[in-house]
C-alpha positions in Angstrom: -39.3 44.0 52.9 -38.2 44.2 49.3 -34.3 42.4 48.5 -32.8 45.1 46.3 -29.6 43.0 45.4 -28.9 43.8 41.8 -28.1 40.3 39.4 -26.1 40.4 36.0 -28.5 39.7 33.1 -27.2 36.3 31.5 -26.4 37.4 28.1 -24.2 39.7 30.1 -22.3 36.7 31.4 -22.1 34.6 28.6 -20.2 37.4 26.4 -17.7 38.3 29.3 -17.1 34.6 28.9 -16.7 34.6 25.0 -15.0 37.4 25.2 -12.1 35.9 27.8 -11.9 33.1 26.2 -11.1 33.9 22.8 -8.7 36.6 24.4 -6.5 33.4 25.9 -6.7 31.6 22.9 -5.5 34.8 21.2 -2.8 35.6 23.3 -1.8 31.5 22.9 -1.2 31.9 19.2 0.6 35.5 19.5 2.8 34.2 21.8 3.2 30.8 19.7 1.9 28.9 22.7 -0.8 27.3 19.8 0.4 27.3 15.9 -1.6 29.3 14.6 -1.4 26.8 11.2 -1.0 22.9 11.1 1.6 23.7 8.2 5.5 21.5 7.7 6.7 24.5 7.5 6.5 25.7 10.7 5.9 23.0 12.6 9.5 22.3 14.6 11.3 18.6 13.1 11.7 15.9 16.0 11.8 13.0 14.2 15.7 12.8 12.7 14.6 11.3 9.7 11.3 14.0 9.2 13.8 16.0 6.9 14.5 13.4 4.5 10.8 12.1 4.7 9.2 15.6 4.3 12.1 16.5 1.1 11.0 13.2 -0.9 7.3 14.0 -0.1 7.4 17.5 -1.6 9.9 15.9 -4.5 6.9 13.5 -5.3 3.9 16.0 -5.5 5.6 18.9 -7.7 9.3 19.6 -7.8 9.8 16.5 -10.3 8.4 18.0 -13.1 10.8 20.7 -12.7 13.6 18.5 -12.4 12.5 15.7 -14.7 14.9 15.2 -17.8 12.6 12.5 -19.6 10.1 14.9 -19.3 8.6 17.3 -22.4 5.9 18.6 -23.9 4.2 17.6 -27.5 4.6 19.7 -30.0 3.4 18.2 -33.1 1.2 15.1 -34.0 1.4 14.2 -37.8 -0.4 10.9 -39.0 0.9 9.3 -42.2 -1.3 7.2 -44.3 0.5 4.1 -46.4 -2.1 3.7 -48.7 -3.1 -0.4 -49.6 -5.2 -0.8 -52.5 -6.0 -4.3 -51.5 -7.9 -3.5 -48.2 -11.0 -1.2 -47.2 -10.9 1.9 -45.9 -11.2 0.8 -42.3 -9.0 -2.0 -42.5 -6.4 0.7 -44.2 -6.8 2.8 -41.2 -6.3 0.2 -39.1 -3.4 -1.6 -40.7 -1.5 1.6 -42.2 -1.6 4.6 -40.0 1.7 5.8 -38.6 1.7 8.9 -35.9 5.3 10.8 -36.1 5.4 12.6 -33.0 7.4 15.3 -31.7 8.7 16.0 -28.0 10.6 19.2 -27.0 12.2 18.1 -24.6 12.7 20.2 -20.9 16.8 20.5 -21.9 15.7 21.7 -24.9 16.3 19.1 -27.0 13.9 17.5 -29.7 12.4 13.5 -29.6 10.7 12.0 -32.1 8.3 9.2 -31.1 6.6 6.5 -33.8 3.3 5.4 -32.9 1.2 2.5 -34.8 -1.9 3.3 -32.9 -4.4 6.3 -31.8 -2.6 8.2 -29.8 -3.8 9.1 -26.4 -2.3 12.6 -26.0 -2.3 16.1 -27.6 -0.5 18.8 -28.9 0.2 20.6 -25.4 0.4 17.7 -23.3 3.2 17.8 -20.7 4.5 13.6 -21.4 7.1 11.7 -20.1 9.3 9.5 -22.6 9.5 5.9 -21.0 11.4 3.6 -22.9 10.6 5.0 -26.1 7.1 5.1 -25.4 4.9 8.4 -23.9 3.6 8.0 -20.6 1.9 10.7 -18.2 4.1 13.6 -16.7 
């Protein structure tokens, strides 16, 4: 006597199983069941004060630059030499180097900044104008 029941291979099994599976989760995120991103955007605002939280948080990574008004961009760097007979050449470019430079401003407008040292930016840089000094934009 011979059993003549017919079994599923495995592999069989295992793919109806992926298969179903990834078919719920599917259907979850059509349906929005599951969000389909972890994004601010669309994820829905409990909290009362999220709005206010999540608008200072995106105002502090990138939309103060656009809205900064101490805020320009170097165009020119000019050093001028005084030139002191009674002192080395290091010590005159120590003692006696001025740096004129000039900020166009994002209103448009022109600053001129006087620096007695190196200065730590270039032509290009996007700088901010902190008490009459440049700082980092």
């Amino acid at each position: 006597m011979t059993s003549n029941t017919n079994k599923t291979h495995p592999m069989v099994l295992v793919a109806a199983t992926v298969l179903t599976v990834f078919s719920v989760l599917g259907s979850a995120v059509v349906t929005s069941l599951t969000p389909a991103r972890h994004d601010l955007a669309q994820m829905p605002l409990t909290d009362p004060n999220a709005a206010s939280v999540i608008s200072n948080t995106l105002n502090s990574q990138g939309s103060t630059t656009i809205a900064c008004t101490e805020c320009g961009t170097i165009i020119s760097i000019n050093e001028i030499d005084d030139n002191t007979n009674d002192v080395s050449n290091a010590e005159r470019k120590l003692l006696s180097t001025t740096y004129i430079i000039k900020v166009k401003m994002r209103n448009g407008s022109l600053q001129t900044v006087t620096q007695y040292n190196t200065p730590r930016h270039a032509v290009g840089d996007a700088v901010r104008l902190q008490s009459g000094r440049l700082v980092n934009a």
